[in-house]
C-alpha positions in Angstrom: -75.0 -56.3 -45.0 -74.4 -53.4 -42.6 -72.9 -55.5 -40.5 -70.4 -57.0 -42.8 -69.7 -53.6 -43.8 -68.8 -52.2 -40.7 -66.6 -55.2 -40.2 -65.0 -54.7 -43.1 -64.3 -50.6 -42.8 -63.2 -52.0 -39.2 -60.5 -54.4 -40.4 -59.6 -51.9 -43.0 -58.9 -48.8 -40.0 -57.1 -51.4 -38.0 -54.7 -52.3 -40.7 -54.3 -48.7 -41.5 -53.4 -47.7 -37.6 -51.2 -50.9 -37.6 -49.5 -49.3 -40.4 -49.2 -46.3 -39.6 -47.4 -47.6 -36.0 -45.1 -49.9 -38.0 -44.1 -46.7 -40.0 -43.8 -44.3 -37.2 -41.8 -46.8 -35.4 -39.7 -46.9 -38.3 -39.3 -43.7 -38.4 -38.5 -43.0 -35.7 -35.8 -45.9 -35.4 -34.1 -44.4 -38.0 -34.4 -40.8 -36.3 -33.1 -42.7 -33.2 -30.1 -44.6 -35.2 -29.0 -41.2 -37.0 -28.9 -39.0 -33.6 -26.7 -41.7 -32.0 -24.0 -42.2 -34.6 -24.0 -38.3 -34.7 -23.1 -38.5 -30.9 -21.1 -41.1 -30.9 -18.5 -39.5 -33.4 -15.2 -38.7 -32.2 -14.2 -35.5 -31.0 -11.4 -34.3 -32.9 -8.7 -33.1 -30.6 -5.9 -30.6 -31.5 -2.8 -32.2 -30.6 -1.3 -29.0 -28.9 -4.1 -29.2 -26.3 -3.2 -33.1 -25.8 0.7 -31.5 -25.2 -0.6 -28.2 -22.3 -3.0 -30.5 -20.8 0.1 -33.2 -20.3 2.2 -30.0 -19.2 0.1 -28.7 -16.8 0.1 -32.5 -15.4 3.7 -32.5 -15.4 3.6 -28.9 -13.8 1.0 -30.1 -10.8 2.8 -33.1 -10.1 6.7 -31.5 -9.8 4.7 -28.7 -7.5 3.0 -30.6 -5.4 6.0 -32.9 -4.2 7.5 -29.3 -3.5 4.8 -28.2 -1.4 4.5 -31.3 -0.1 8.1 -31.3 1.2 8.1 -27.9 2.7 4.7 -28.1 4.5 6.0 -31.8 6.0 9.5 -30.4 7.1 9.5 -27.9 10.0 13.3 -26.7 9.5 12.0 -25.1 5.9 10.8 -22.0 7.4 12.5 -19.3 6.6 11.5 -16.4 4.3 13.1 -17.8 1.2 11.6 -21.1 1.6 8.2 -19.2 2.5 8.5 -17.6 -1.0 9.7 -21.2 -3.2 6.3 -22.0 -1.4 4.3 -20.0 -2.6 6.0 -19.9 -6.2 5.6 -23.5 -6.0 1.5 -22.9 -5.1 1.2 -20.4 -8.3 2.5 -23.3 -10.6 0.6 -25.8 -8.9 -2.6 -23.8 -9.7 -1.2 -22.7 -13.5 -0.7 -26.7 -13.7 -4.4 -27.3 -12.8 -5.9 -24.2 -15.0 -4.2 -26.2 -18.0 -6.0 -29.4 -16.8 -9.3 -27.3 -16.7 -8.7 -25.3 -19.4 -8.5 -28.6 -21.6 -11.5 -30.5 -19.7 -13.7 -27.1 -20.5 -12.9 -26.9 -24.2 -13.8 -30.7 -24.8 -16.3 -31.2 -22.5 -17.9 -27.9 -20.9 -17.9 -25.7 -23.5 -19.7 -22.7 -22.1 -18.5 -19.1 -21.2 -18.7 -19.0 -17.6 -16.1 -22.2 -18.0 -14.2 -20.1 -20.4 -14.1 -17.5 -18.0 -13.1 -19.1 -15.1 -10.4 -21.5 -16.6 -9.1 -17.7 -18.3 -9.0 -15.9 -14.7 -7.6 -18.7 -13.3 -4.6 -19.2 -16.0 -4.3 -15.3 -15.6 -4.1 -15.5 -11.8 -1.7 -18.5 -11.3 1.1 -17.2 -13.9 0.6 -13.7 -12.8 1.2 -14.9 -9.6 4.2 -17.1 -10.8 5.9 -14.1 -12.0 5.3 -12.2 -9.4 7.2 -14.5 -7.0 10.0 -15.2 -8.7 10.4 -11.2 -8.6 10.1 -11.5 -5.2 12.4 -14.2 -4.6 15.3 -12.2 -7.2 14.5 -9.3 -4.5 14.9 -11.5 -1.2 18.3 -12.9 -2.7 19.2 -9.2 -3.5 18.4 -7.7 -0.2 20.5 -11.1 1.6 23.8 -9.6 0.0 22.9 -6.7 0.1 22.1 -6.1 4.0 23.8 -9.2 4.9 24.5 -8.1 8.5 20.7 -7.0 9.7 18.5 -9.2 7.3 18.1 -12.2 9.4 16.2 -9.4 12.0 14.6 -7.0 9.1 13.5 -10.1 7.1 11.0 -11.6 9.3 8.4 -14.3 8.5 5.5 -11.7 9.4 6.6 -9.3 7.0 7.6 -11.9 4.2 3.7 -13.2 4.7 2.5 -9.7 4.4 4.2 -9.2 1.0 3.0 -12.4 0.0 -0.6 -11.5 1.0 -0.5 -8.2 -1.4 1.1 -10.1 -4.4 -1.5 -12.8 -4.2 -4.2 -9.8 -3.9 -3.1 -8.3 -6.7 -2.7 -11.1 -8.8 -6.7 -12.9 -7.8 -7.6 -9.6 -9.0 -5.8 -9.8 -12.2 -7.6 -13.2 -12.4 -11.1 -11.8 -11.5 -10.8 -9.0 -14.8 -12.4 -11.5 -17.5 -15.6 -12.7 -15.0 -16.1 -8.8 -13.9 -16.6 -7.9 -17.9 -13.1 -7.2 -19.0 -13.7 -9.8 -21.9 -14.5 -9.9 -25.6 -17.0 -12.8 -25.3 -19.7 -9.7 -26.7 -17.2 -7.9 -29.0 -14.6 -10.3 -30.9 -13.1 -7.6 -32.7 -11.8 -6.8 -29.4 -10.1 -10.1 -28.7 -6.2 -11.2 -28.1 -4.7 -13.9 -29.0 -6.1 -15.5 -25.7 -10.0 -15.5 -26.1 -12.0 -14.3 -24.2 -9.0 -11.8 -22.9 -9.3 -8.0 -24.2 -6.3 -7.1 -26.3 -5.9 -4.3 -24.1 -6.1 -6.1 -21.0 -3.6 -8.8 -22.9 -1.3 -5.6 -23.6 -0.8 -4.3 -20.1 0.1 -7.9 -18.9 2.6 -8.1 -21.5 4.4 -4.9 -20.8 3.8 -5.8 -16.7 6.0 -9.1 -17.8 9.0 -7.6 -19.5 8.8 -4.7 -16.9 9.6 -7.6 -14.5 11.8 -9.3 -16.6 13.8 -5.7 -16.3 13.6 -5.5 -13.1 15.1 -9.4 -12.0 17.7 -8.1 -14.7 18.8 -4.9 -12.8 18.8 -6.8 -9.7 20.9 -10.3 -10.7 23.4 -7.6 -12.2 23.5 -5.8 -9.0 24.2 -9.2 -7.2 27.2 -9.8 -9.4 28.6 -6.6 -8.5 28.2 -7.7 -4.7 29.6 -10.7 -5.5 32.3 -9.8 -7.4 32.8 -6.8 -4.7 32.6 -9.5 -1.6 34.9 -11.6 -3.3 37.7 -8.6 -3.9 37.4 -7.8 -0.3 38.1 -11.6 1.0 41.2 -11.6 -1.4 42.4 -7.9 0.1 42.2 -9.9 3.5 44.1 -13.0 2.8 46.4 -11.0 0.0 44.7 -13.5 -2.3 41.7 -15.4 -3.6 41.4 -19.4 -3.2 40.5 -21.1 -6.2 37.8 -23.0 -4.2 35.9 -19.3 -3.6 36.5 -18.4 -6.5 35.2 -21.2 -8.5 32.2 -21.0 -6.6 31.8 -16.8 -7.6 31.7 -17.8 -10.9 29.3 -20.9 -10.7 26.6 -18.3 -8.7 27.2 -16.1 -11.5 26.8 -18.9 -13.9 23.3 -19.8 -12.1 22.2 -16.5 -12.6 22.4 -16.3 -15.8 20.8 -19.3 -16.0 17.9 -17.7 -14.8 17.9 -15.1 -16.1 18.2 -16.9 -19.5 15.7 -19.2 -18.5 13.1 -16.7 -18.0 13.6 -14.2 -21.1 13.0 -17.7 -23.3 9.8 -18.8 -21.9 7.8 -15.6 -21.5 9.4 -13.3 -23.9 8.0 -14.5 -27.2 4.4 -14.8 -25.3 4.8 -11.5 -24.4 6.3 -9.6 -27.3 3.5 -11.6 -29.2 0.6 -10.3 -27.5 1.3 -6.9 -27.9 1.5 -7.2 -31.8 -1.3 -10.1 -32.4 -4.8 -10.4 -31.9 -7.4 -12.8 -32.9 -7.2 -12.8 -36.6 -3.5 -14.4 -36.2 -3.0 -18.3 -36.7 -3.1 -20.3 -33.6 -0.6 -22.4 -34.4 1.7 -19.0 -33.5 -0.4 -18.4 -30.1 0.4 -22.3 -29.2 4.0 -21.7 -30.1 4.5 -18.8 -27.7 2.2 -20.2 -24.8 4.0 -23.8 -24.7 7.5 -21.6 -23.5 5.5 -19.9 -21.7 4.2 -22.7 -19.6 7.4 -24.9 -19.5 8.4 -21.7 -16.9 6.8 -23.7 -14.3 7.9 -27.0 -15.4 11.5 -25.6 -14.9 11.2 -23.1 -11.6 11.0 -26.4 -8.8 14.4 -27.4 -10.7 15.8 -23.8 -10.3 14.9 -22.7 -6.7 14.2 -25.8 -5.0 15.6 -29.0 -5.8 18.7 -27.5 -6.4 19.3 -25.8 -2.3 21.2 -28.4 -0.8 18.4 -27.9 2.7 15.5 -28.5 0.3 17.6 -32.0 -1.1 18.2 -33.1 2.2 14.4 -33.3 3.3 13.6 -34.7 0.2 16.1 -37.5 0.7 14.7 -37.8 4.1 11.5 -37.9 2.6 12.3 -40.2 -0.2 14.7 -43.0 1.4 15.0 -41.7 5.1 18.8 -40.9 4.9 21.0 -38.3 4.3 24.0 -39.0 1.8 27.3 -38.0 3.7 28.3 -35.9 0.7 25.8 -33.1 2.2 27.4 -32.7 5.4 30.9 -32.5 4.2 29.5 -29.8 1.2 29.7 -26.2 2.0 27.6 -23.5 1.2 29.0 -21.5 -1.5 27.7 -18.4 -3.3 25.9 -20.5 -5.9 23.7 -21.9 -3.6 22.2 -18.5 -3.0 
């Protein structure tokens, strides 16, 4: 009798325990099903991110080949092509921050990634500006003192400049990771998270102070121009069509540039000093996109257009040189 009932209290426990396991299993298969068709939902993607991340491709790609042609070609030396160099460096690193900054978002989201792919955005267009400043100044100062700047101008003293430029500009970068962020405070933010508005203020007014400043000195190149070509037509008692064509095609490509430059990082500019975080970010995309098509459009401007840069990259590309370089002179648009 005891016996039969401890069998029987023993089948009973053993179907219990086998039903508990069948129910915890189930449970916990349908835990197990629910957690993976959370993660396996797709990310939603905003489609101006798809568009910077494609432009900062674009923007590494153009750069590199640049880079790529002056390190490989030993007559590209000079100052000026030491400055497109390092121009072309700046975008190639603003090209990659826009990579990063759109791997971090989607797939490291963190603040130290924040941080870093903000320095590094700061850094690289900081420095992109910054060199095309100096490059407006090294065109200014080869009209200006055309006589002694082969000798003033030397490569040591054009890689100095560059080393305090790039100085200044790392420690631009550095700002964010060193506490000048609003990742703490978001009241404090601009329309660039995790950049202060103030910090976002004083870049803004460093840009259109530069944008002044290229403006001043393409005007004063005109004069020279203009002043150079008067004298030549004093000499011969006139001016050749042919030179003066080409006056008015250099002053056409500086305006260019100019014009260039005032539409991609004005509106980013004049927006950051009004806007903060509270704004739409449709507007901050807007204004950022000019921003970065800057570097898209620089290699064009300063160095697949110089007719030394063309021929090593038709060297480069096919191993000849069309006989339409050699009969081409240099004209004051080339500068």
């Amino acid at each position: 009798m005891l016996h039969t009932l401890a069998a029987a209290m023993s089948n009973q426990l053993q179907n219990t325990s086998s039903l508990n396991t069948l129910n915890w299993f189930s449970q916990e298969g349908r835990n197990s099903t629910t957690v993976t068709t959370a993660d396996l939902r797709p990310v939603s993607v905003n489609p101006w991110d798809i568009v910077l991340c494609v432009t900062g491709t674009l923007i590494a790609c153009e750069n590199a080949i640049v880079l790529a042609i002056l390190f490989y070609t030993p007559t590209l030396r000079a100052p000026m092509f030491i400055l497109i160099g390092s121009l072309a460096f700046a975008d190639l690193l603003a090209g990659l921050g826009l990579i990063m900054n759109f791997t971090f978002i989607y797939l490291l989201n963190s603040e130290l990634a924040s941080l870093l792919s903000a320095g590094l955005l700061i850094a690289a267009f900081s420095a992109s500006v910054c060199n095309l400043l100096a490059i407006t100044i090294d065109r200014y100062l080869s009209l200006y003192n055309a006589l002694t700047y082969h000798t003033e101008r030397t490569v040591a003293f054009t890689y100095t400049v560059l080393v305090v430029l790039w100085a200044l500009c790392i420690t631009l970068g550095l700002l964010p990771a060193l506490g000048w962020n609003c990742l703490n405070d978001e009241s404090s933010c601009s329309v660039l998270k995790p950049v202060t508005k103030n910090n976002a203020a004083v870049l803004s007014v460093s840009f259109l102070l530069i944008f002044a400043m290229m403006m001043q000195l393409y005007l004063q190149i005109c004069k020279i121009a203009f002043r150079h070509a008067q004298q030549i037509a004093v000499q011969h008692q006139f001016m050749t069509t042919s030179h003066a064509s080409s006056t008015t095609k250099g002053v056409s490509t500086l305006s260019i540039i100019l014009a260039t430059f005032a539409f991609c990082w004005i509106p980013f500019a004049m927006y950051s000093l009004v806007a903060d975080y509270r704004y739409p970010m449709i507007y901050t995309y807007a204004t950022v996109l000019p921003a970065t098509c800057n570097s898209v459009i620089n290699p064009f401007i300063y160095a697949f257009r110089n007719p030394d840069f063309q021929k090593s990259l038709w060297v480069a590309c096919c191993g000849c040189i069309p006989t339409s370089f050699s009969l081409r002179p240099r004209t004051s648009s080339d500068v």
